[in-house]
C-alpha positions in Angstrom: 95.9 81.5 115.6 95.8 85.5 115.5 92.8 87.4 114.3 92.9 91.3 113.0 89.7 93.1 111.7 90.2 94.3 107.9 88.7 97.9 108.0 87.7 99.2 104.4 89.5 101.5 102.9 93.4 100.6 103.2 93.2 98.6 106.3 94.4 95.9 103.8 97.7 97.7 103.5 98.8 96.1 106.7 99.1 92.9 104.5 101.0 94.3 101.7 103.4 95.7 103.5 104.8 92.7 104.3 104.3 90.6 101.3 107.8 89.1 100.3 109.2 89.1 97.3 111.7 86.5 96.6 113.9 86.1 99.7 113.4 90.0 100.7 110.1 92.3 101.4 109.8 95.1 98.9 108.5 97.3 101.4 109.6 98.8 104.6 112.4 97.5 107.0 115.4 95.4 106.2 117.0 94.4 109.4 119.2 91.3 109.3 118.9 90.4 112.5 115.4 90.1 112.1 114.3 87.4 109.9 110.8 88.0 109.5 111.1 91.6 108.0 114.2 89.7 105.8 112.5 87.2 104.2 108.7 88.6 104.7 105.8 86.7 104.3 104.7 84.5 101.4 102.2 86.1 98.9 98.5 85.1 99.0 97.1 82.6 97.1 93.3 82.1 96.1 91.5 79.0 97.6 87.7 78.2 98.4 84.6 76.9 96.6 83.4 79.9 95.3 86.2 80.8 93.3 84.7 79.6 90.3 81.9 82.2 90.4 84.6 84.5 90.7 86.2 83.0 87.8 89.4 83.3 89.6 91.8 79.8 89.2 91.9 78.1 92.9 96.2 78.6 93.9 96.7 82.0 91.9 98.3 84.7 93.3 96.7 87.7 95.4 97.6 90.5 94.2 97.9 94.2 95.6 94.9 95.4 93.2 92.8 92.1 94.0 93.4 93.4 97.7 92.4 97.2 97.2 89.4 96.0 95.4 88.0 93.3 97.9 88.9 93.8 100.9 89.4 98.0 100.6 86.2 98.6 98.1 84.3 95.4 98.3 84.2 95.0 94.9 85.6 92.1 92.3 89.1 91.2 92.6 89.6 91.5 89.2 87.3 94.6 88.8 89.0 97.1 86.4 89.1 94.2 84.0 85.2 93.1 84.2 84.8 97.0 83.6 87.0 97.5 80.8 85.2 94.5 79.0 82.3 95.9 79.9 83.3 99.4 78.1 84.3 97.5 75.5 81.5 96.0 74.7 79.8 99.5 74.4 78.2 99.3 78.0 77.6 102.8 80.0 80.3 103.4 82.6 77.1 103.2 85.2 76.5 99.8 84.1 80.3 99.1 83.9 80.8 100.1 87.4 77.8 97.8 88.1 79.6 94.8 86.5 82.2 95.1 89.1 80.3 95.2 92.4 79.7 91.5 94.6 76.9 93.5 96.5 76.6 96.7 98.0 80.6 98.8 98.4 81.7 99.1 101.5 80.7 102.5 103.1 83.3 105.4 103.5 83.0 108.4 105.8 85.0 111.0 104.7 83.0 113.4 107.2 83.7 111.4 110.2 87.5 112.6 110.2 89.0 112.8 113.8 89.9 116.3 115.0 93.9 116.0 115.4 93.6 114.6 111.4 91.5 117.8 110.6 93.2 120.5 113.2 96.6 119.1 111.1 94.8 119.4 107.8 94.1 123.4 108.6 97.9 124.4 110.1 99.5 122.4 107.0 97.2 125.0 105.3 97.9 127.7 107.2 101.7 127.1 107.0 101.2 127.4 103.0 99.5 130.3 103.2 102.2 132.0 105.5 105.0 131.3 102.5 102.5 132.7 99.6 102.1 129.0 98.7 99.2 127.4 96.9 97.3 125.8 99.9 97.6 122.3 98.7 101.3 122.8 97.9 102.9 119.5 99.8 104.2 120.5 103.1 107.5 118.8 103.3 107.5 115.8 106.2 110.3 117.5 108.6 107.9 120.5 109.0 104.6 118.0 109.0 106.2 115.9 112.3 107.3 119.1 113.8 103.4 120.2 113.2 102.1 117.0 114.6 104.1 116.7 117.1 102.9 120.0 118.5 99.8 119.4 118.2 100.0 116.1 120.0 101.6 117.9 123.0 98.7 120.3 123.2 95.9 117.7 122.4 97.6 115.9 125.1 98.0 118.9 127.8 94.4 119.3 127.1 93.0 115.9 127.7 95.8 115.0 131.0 96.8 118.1 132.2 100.3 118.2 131.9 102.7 117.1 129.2 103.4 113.6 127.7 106.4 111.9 129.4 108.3 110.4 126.5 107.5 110.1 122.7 106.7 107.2 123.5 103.6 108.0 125.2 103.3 111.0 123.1 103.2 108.5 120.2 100.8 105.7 121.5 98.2 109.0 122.2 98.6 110.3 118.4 98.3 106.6 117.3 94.8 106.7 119.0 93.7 110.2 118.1 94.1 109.3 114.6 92.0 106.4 114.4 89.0 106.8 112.5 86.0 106.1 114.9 83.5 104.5 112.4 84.8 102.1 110.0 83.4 99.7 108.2 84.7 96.1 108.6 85.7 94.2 105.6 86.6 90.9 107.0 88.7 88.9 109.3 92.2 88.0 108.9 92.7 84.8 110.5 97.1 83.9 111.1 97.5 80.1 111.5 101.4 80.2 112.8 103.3 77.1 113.3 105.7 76.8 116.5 109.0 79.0 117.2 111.0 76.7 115.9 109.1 75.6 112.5 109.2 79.2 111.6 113.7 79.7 112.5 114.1 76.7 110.6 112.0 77.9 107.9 113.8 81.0 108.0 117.3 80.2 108.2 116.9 77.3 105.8 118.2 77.3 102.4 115.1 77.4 99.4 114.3 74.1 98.8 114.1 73.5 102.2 112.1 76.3 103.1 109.7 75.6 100.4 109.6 72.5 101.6 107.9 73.4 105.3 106.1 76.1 103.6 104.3 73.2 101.5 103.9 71.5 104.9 102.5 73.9 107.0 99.8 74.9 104.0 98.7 71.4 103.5 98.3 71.2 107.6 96.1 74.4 107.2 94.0 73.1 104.4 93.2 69.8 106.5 92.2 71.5 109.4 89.9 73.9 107.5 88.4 70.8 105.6 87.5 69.3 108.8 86.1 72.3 110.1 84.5 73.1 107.0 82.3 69.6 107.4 81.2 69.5 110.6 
């Protein structure tokens, strides 16, 4: 079993990503020789007792919005249509936005940027201004790498004293100095994988087949989380 903290905001986007469609992610790499970015993994599905006060239907789908708007907002799956019904009935927008919300939303702060985030912010800016060109005008991503990438050298310099030894270390430092420092956690995603060879067979299988041990390993998974669930 793997565990990985949902952060609010888009830390659900790490999920999406890799959502399959059909026999093929929609989204990022296609690599035949490897089959889990080929086939992707299986879309979500809704299960638990308190779906009906969600009104949500217990094996339906997860989809992208449902996603944003739990585990991003921490508001109702299916918010924009409690608050178009709402509207519709002649409600405020206040109390439409109300009609959407399982509690309090999760807290954002859009303050608490990390410098090398709001150092690249002002040169993207400044290189703008340089051309005569609206600030916000998008800086095109071969001049936004060579930016950060300068600015992860000298961020770098600064905090080691001399220069990073590969990209690969220059990269693993701007992956860190780009984390937001205070988050707020939206939940727990818990991966139940099966063994090694479960998941070839299940990849390299034809449909049926694979649907097959997908149906087995999810009926595995909801018996072990009955048990645990009564003791």
């Amino acid at each position: 079993m793997g565990v990985h903290k949902l952060t609010a905001g888009d830390g659900y986007t790490y999920l999406t990503r890799q959502v399959a469609v059909h026999d093929a992610t929609d989204r990022g790499h296609q690599g035949l020789a490897d089959y889990y970015a080929e086939k992707g993994e299986s879309p979500g599905r809704w299960f638990g007792a308190g779906l009906s006060a969600l009104d949500l239907e217990v094996g339906s789908q997860v989809t992208e919005s449902h996603m944003r708007n739990l585990f991003g907002e921490g508001r109702h799956p299916d918010a924009e249509r409690l608050e178009n019904a709402a509207l519709d009935a002649g409600k405020s927008i206040e109390n439409a936005k109300k009609a959407s919300q399982l509690g309090r939303v999760f807290a954002r702060y859009l303050g608490n940027q990390p410098e090398f985030i709001q150092e690249s912010a002002k040169r993207y800016v400044a290189y703008n201004l340089a051309r005569g060109e609206h600030w916000k005008t998008p800086v095109p991503a071969d001049v936004r790498a060579k930016i950060r990438t300068e600015l992860g050298n000298e961020h770098f310099l600064r905090e080691h004293g001399r220069a990073p030894i590969d990209d690969r270390e220059r990269g693993s430092f701007m992956a860190k100095a780009t984390r937001q420092q205070t988050t707020a956690v939206a939940g727990y995603d818990l991966t139940f994988a099966p063994v090694k060879s479960a998941s070839t067979l299940w990849a390299l299988a034809d449909h049926d087949i694979a649907k097959e041990i997908e149906a087995a390993h999810h009926q595995r998974w909801l018996c072990a989380n009955r048990a645990a669930s009564s003791r």
